[in-house]
C-alpha positions in Angstrom: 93.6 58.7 69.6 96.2 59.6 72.2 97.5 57.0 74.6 94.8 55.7 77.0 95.4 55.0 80.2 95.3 51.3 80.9 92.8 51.2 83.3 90.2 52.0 80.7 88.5 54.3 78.6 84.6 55.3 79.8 82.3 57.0 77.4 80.3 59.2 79.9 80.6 62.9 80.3 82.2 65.3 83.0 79.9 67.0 85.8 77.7 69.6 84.4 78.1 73.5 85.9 74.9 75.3 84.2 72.2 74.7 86.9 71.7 75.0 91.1 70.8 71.5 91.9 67.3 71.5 93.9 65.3 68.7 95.0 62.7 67.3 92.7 59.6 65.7 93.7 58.6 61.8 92.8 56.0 62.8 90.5 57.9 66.1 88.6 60.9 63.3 88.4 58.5 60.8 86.5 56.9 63.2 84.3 60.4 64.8 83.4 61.6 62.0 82.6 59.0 60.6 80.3 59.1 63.9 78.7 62.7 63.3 78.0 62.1 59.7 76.3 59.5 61.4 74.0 61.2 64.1 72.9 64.3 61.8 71.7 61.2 59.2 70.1 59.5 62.0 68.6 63.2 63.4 67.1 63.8 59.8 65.6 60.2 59.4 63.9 61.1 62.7 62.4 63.9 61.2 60.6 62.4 58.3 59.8 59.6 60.0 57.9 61.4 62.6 56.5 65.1 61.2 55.1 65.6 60.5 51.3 68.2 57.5 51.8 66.4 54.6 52.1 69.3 53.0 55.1 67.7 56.0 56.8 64.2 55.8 56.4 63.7 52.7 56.2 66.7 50.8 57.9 66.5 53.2 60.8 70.5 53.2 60.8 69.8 56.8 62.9 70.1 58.2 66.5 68.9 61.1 68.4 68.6 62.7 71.9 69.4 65.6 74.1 72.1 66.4 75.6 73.7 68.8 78.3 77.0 71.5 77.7 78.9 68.5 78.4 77.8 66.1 76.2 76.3 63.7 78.6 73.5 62.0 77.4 70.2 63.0 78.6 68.0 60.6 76.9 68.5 58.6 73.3 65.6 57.2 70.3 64.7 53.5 70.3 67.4 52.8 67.9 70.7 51.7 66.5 72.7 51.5 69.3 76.0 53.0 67.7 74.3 55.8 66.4 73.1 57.2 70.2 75.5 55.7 72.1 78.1 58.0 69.9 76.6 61.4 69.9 78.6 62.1 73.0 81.9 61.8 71.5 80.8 63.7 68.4 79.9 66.5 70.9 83.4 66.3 72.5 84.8 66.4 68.7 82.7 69.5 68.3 83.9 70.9 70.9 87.3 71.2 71.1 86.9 73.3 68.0 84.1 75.5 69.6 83.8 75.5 72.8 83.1 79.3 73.4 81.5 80.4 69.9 78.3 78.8 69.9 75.0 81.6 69.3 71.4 80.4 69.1 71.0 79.4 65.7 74.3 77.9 65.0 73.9 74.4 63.0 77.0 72.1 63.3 78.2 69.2 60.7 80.6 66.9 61.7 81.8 63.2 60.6 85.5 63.2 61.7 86.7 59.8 62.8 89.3 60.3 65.1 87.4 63.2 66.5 84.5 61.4 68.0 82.1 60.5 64.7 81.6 56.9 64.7 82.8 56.7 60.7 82.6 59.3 58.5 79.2 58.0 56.7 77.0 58.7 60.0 76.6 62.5 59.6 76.1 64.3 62.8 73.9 67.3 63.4 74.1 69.3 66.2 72.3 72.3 67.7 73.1 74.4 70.8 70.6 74.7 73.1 69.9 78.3 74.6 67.9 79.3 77.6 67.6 82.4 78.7 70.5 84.0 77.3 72.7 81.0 78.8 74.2 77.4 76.8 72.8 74.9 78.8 72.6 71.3 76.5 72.6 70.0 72.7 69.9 68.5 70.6 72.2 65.8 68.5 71.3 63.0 65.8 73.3 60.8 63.0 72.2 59.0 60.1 74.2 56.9 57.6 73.7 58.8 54.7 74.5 57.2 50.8 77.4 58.5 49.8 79.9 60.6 51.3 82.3 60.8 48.2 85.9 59.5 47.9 86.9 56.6 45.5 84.1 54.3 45.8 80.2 54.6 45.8 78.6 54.0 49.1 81.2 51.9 50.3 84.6 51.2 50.3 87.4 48.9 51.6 90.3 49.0 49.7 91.8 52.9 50.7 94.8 54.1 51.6 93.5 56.4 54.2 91.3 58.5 55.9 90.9 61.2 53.0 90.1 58.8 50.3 87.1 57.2 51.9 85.3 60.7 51.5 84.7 64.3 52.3 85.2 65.0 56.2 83.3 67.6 57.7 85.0 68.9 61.1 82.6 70.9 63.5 81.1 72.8 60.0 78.9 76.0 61.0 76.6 75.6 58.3 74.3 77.8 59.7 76.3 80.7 62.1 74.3 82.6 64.1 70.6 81.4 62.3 72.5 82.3 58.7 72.4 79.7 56.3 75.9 78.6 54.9 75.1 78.0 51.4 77.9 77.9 49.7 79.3 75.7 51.9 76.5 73.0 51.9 76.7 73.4 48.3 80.4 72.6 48.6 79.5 69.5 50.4 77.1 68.2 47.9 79.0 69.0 45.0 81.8 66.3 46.4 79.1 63.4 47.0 77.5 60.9 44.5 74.0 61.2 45.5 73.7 65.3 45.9 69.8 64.5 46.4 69.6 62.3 48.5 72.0 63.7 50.9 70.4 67.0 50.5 67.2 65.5 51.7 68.6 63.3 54.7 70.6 67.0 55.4 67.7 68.7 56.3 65.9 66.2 57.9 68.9 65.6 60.4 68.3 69.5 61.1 64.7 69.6 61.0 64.9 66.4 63.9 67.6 68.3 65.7 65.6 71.6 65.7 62.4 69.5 67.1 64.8 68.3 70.0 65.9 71.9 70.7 62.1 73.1 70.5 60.6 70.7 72.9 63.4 70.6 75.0 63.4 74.5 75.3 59.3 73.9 76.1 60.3 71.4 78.9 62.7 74.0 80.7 59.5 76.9 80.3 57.3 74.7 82.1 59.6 73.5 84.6 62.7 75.4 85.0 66.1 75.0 84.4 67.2 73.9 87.6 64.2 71.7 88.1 65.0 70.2 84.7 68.7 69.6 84.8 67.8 68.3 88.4 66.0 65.6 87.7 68.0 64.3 84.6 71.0 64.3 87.2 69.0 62.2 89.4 67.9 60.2 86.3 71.8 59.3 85.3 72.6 58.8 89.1 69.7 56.2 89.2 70.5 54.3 85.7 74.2 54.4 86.9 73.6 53.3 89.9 71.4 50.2 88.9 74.1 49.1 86.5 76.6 49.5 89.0 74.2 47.3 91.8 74.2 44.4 89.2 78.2 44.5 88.3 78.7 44.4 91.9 77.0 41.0 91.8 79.7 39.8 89.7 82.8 37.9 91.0 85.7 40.0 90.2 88.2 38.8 88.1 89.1 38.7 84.4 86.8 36.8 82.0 88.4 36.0 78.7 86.2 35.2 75.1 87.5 32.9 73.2 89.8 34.5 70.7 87.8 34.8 67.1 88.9 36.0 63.8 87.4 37.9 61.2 87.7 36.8 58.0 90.4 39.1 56.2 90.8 43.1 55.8 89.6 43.3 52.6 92.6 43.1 50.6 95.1 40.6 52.3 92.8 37.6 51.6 92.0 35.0 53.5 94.4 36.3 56.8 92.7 36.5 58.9 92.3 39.5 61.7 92.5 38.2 65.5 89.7 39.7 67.8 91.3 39.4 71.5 88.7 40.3 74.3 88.8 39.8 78.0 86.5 41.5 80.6 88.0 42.4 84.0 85.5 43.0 86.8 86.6 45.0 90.2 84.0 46.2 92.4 81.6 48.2 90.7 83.5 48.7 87.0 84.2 46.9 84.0 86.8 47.3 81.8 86.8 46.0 78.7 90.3 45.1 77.3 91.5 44.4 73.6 95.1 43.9 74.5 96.0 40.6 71.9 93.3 41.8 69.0 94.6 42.6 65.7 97.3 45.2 64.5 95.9 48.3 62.4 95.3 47.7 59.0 96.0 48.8 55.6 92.5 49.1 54.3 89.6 50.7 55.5 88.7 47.9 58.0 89.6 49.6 61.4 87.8 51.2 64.1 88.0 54.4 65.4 87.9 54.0 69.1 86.2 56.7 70.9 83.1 56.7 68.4 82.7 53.0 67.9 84.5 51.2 70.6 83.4 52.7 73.8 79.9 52.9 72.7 79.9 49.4 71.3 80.9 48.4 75.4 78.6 50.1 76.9 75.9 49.0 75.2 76.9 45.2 75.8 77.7 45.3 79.7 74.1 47.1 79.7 72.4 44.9 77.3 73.6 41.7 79.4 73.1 43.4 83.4 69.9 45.2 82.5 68.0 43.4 80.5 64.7 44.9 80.3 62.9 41.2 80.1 64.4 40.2 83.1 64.7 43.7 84.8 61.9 44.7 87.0 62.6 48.6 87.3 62.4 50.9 84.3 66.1 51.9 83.8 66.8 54.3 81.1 69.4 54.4 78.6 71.4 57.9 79.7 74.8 58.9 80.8 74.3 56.7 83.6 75.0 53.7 81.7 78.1 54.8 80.3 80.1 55.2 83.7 80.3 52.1 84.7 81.3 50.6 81.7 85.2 51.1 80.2 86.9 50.5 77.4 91.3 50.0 76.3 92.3 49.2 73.4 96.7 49.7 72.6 97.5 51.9 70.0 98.3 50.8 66.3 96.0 48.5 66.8 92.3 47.2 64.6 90.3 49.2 67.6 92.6 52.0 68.0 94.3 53.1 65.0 96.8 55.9 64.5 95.8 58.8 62.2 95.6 58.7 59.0 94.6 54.9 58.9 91.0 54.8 56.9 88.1 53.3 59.6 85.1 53.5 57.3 83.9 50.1 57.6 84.2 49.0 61.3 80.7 47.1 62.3 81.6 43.4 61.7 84.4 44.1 64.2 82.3 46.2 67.4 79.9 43.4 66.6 82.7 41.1 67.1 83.5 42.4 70.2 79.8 42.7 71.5 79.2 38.8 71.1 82.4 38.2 72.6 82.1 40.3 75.7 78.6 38.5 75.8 80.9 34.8 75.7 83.8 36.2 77.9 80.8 36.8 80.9 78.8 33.3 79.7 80.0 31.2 82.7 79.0 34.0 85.7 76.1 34.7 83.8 74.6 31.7 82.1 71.0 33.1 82.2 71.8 36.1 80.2 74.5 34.9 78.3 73.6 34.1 74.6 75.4 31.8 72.6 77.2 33.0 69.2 75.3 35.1 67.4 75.7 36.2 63.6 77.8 39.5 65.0 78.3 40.6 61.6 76.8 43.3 60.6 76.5 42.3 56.0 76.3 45.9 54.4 75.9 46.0 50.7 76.6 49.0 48.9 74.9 48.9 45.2 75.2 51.4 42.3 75.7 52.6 38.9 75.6 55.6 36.5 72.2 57.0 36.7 70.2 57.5 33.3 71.0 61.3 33.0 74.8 60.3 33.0 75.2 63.0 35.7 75.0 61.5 38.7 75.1 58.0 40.4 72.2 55.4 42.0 73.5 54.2 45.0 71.6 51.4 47.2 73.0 50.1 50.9 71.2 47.4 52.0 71.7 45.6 55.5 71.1 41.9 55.4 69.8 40.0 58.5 71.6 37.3 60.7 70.4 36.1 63.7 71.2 35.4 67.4 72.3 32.7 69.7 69.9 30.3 71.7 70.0 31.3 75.2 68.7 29.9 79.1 65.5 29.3 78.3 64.7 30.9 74.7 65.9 29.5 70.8 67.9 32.1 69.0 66.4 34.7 66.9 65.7 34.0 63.0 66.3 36.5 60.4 67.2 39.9 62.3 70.0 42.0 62.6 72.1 41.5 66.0 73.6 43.2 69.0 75.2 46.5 67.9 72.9 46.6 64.6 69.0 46.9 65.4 68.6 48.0 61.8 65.5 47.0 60.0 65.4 45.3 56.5 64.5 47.0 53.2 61.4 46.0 51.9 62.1 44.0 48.5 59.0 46.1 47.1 60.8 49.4 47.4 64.3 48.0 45.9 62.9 47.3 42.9 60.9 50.5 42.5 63.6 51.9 42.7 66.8 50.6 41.7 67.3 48.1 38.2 67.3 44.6 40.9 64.8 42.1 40.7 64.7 39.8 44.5 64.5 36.6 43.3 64.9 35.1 46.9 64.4 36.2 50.5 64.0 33.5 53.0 65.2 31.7 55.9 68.7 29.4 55.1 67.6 25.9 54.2 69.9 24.7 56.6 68.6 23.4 59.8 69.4 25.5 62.8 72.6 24.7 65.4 71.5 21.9 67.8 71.2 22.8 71.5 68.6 22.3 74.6 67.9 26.2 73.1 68.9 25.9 69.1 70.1 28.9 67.6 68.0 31.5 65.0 68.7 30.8 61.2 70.5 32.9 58.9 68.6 34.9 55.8 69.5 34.3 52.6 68.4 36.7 49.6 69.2 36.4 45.8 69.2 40.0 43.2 69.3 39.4 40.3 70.7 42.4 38.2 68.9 44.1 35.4 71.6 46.7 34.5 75.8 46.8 34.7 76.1 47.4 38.6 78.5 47.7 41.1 78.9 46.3 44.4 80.9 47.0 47.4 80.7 45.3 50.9 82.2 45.5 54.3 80.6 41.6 55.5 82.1 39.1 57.4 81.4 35.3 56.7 82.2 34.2 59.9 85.1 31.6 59.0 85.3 31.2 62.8 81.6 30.5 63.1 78.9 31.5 65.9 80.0 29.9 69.1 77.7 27.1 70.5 77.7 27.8 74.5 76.9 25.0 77.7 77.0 22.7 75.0 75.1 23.8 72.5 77.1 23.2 68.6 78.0 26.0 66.9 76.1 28.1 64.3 76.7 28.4 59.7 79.0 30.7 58.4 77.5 32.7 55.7 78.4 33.3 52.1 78.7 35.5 48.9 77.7 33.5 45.7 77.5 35.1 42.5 75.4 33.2 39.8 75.2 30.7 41.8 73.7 27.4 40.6 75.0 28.0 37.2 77.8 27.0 35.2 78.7 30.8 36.0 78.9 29.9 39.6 81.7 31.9 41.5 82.5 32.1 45.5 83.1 36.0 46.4 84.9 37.8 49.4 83.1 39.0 52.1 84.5 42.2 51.6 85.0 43.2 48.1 85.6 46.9 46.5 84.0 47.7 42.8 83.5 44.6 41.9 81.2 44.5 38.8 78.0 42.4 38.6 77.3 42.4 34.6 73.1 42.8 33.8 71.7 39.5 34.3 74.1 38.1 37.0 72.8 37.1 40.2 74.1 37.3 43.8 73.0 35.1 46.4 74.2 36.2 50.4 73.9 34.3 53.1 73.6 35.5 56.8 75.3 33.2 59.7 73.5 31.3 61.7 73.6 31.5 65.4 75.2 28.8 68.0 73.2 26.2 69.9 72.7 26.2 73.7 72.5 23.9 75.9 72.6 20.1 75.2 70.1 19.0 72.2 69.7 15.7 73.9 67.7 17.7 76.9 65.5 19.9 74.4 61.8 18.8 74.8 60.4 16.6 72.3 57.9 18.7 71.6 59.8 21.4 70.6 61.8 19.3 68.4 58.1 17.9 66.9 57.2 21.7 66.2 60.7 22.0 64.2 60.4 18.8 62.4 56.7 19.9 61.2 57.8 23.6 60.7 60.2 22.6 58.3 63.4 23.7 60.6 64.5 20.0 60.9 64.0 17.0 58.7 63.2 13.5 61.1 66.8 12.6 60.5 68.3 16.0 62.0 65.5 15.2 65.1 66.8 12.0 65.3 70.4 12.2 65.0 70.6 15.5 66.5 67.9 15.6 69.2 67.6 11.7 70.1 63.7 12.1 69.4 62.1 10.0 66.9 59.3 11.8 64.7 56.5 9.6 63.0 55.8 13.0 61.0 53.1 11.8 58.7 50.9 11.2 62.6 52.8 14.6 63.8 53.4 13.1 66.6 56.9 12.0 68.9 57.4 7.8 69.8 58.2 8.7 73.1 59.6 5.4 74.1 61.6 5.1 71.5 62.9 8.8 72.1 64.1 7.8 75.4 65.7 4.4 74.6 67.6 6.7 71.7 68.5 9.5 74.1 69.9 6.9 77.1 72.0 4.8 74.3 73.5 8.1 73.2 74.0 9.0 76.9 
């Protein structure tokens, strides 16, 4: 990345210069608009029903929408955050390559890092759109595919730099003009683990692309290009200026999170890697800054700015000022929301390396800096705020030598955390957080698939962080192996854990235990590369737990009852925690004794 100026780094695109700008009418600007949120839903559920890798089709680790010449974002799927939010920069990535030579037909592949991809896994497809004779937008979508090649299957940590972690595709053609690039796909696929499966996720990236490029091409029959491009403008004006209405509510000034650490890099154990955010406020604008975070490092645990970084902002100043419970007005996700919203991070640094430092595995750290942007803003916006969340995304690459001795099996899975309590509302169990939104892989098709048996997949035993508002509980899920197989990860335990906020305490740290319970027992890394897990072993992971809010001592009894008799909190923890006494075998709380407890304690 070159040097950014310090003011800040914004994700949204340049003006357009493709249509005559007319006025649009209420109604045509509703239905347009709604036609735009469908066509980037219907492009999604085309991926999702069609992709081979299960982190596709069933994670939903995707993103899709349309776009105009300059990349700005029309309208994005209901999905991972990261994915949409960094189409635009693979665009720009695309571009400067080119800009000039697209044709109708043309099919681009891309997955550079330090030209806009988000990491080199999330392959990006994207289609030209034509009308009339003239280049007016893209149809775009990602997806984490299994294996990209490089020295380690699915996953890897420990590399020396960007061209070990795997084959980079910059701004392919693989199709040129509506001709199919064979050799060249098969040049791809010949360098990649899992040939079929990324042959199948391949062309259902283009067949979802092609669907955005269809319907979008309908829309601009019915309506007309001007009318079209018209009302998306007034569409990004409108998101943008909602999100600028509620930063203007802010006080201006600089908001600093308190400054966390992951837990290593993957290879320097236990040194830890400092995660510096602070949130300046003027007027209308954020900026983000990551002045004080971490130097680059030597593995692949760094983040390449433009594809993770920006979007990874402006989905958290959007998330926490327009948050569709507590907003009113239908605002959607487009260019708009990017404007506002800006990003610096120094150069040489864990969120802006210099090429050729490797930045494969970089979502612990954007979640990182999600949940701390969320804790830098917690004191101007305590209703919104959430405390700590698990902000650590636990990817899990499995594999192995397949039967035929050809090829490999290769499995990612995404483990769920949980959230913060907040104002008003106990933290999330079980789910993935902030940047994530991926979905869990049902344990039903693991093991018709792959040589694991799930021996456990539950909530932690632990009781949850105490607050008025207690925080969501961790997962925990135990494989056991039936075959010689190897595992990768790019986790974070959370050393530092989940923040407690207002006086809430703070959340578990999570956990890598192989055979655990046994004489065998052994304490892993959260980030490991290769290691082996011999047939029979067993690996238990545990997911943080979120931070408490608010003080315990004011949560309502009753909710504390409901704990206690849903098995979240023995009588002791209600007690000692919560100053309510439980008489559990009545279900029922002793009210007076409760109080006398909580005023002694006060």
């Amino acid at each position: 990345m070159t040097a950014l100026d310090p003011r800040g780094v914004s994700l949204a695109g340049t003006a357009p210069g493709t249509h005559t700008t007319v006025e649009v009418d209420p109604i045509t600007l509703r239905v347009i608009g709604g036609a735009l949120n469908s066509i980037a839903k219907e492009m999604a559920q085309i991926l999702y029903r069609m992709a081979y890798s299960s982190l596709i089709r069933e994670s939903e680790d995707l993103g899709a929408g349309i776009f105009d010449v300059n990349g700005r974002e029309l309208c994005e799927s209901d999905s991972t955050p990261m994915h949409c939010g960094s189409i635009p920069a693979y665009i720009r990535g695309i571009d400067r390559r080119l800009a000039g030579t697209y044709r109708p037909g043309d099919v681009v592949l891309h997955n550079h890092p330090y030209h806009g991809a988000a990491h080199s896994p999330d392959y990006g497809i994207v289609i030209p759109i034509f009308f009339g004779g003239v280049h007016v937008g893209f149809a775009g979508c990602t997806g984490h595919v299994s294996d990209v090649g490089g020295n380690f299957p699915g996953l890897c940590m420990d590399v020396v730099d960007v061209w070990a972690e795997g084959k980079l595709l910059d701004s392919a053609k693989i199709y040129d003009g509506g001709v199919r690039n064979d050799a060249l796909i098969q040049h791809v696929l010949d360098n990649v683990r899992t040939p079929e499966q990324n042959l199948g996720d391949l062309e259902a990236l283009i067949a979802c692309a092609r669907l955005g490029e269809r319907r979008f091409t309908e829309l601009l029959q019915r309506y007309g290009l001007d009318v079209v491009m018209s009302a998306a403008d007034r569409w990004m004006d409108y998101s943008e200026e909602m999100l600028r209405r509620r930063i203007r509510e802010l006080p201006d000034g600089e908001y600093a999170a308190p400054v966390s650490y992951l837990d290593d890099d993957g290879k320097n154990r236990d040194v830890p890697l400092a995660v510096a955010v602070t949130v300046r406020v003027e007027g209308d604008e954020v900026v983000v800054d990551l002045t004080g975070s971490n130097p680059q490092v030597p593995t692949a645990f760094n983040v390449p700015f433009e594809g993770s970084v920006l979007p990874t902002v402006a989905s958290a100043i959007r998330t926490l000022l327009l948050d569709e419970a507590l907003t009113e007005e239908f605002v959607p996700q487009n260019d708009g929301c990017f404007r506002p919203a800006k990003a610096y991070a120094p150069e040489g640094t864990l969120f802006n390396p210099d090429f050729p430092a490797s930045c494969f595995a970089r979502f612990s750290q954007i979640n990182r800096v999600f949940d701390s942007i969320n804790l830098a803003l917690a004191d101007v916006l305590p209703d919104r705020a959430v405390a700590g969340s698990s902000a650590a995304l636990c990817a899990i690459a499995y594999s192995g030598l397949a039967p035929d001795g050809q090829s490999y099996w290769v499995y990612i899975e995404i483990n769920e955390g949980s959230y913060g309590g907040r104002n008003g509302k106990d933290g999330l169990d079980c789910v993935d957080s902030l940047m994530a939104n991926t979905r869990n892989n049902p344990i039903e098709e693991v093991e018709l698939n792959h040589a694991m048996l799930a021996e456990r997949y539950e909530l932690r035993d632990e009781p949850p962080a105490p607050g008025r508002w207690r925080g969501g509980v961790g997962s925990v899920r135990q494989w056991r192996m039936l075959t010689d197989t190897f595992m990768g990860t790019e986790a974070d335990n959370r050393t530092d854990p989940p923040r407690g906020l207002a006086g809430g305490h703070d959340g578990l740290p999570g956990s890598f235990v192989r055979n655990a319970g046994t004489d065998r027992e052994e304490v892993l890394y959260s980030k490991v590369t290769q290691e082996r897990c011999a047939d029979g072993d067993t690996l238990e992971i545990r997911l943080p737990s979120g931070g408490g809010y608010g003080d315990p001592f004011e949560r309502d009894p009753a909710a504390v009852l409901d704990d206690v008799l849903d098995d979240y909190l023995s009588a002791d923890d209600a007690r000692t925690h919560y100053g309510v006494v439980v008489d559990v075998a009545a279900g029922t709380v002793d009210r007076e004794a409760s109080a006398r407890l909580r005023a002694a304690a006060r």
